[in-house]
C-alpha positions as CSV (number, residue, x, y, z in Angstrom):
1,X,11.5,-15.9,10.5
2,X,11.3,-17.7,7.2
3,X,8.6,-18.0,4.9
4,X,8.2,-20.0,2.0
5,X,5.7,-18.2,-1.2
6,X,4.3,-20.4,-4.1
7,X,4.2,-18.9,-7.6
8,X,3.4,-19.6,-10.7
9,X,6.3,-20.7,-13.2
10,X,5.5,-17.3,-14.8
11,X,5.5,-15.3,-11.5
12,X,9.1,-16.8,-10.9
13,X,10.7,-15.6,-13.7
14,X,9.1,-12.4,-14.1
15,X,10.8,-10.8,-10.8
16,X,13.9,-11.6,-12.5
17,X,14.7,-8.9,-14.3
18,X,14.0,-6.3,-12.0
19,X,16.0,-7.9,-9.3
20,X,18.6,-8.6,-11.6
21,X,19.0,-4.4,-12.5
22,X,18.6,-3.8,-8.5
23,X,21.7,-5.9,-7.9
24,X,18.8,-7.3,-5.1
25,X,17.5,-10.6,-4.9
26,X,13.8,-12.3,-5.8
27,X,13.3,-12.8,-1.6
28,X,14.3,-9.2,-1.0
29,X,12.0,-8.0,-3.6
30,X,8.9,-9.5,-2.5
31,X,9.8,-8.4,1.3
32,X,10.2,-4.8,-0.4
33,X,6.8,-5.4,-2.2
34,X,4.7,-7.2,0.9
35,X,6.2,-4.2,2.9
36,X,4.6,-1.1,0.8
37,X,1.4,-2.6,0.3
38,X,1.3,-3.0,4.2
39,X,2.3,0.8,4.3
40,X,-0.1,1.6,1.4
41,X,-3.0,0.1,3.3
42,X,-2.3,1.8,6.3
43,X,-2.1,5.1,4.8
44,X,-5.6,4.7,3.4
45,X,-7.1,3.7,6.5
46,X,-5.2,6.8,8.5
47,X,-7.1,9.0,5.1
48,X,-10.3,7.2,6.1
49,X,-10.3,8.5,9.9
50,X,-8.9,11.9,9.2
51,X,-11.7,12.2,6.5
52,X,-14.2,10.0,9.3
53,X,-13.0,13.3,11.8
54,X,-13.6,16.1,9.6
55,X,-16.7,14.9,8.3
56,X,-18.3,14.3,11.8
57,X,-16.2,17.5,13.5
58,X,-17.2,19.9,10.8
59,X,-20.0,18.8,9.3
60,X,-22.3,22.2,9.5
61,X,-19.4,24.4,8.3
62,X,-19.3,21.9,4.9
63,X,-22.8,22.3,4.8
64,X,-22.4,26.0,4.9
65,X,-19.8,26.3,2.2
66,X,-21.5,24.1,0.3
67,X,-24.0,26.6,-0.5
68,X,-22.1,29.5,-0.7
């Protein structure tokens, strides 16, 4: 499935270094890019439920150690 991206005249030329030193190209770069923030978001929503678990699991034990 293809997509087409707008950027700035600036933003089109800036990738081009990096992708030049990668041997990769600009398309493959932003896939690469679009890719880990995807991951990156998921990971901090899997942090925010584990936290969301322990929080409401163990609540009176973090109370406890809180004042010890």
């Amino acid at each position: 499935m293809d997509k087409n991206l707008r950027v700035s005249e600036d933003g089109d030329r800036r990738p081009g270094e990096p992708t030049a030193k990668a041997h990769t190209s600009k398309s493959a770069l932003l896939g690469q890019v679009a890719s880990s923030d995807v991951q990156r978001h998921r990971h901090r929503q899997e942090i925010g439920a584990g936290l969301d678990f322990v929080m409401s699991r163990d609540a009176e034990l973090l109370k406890r150690l809180e004042y010890a």
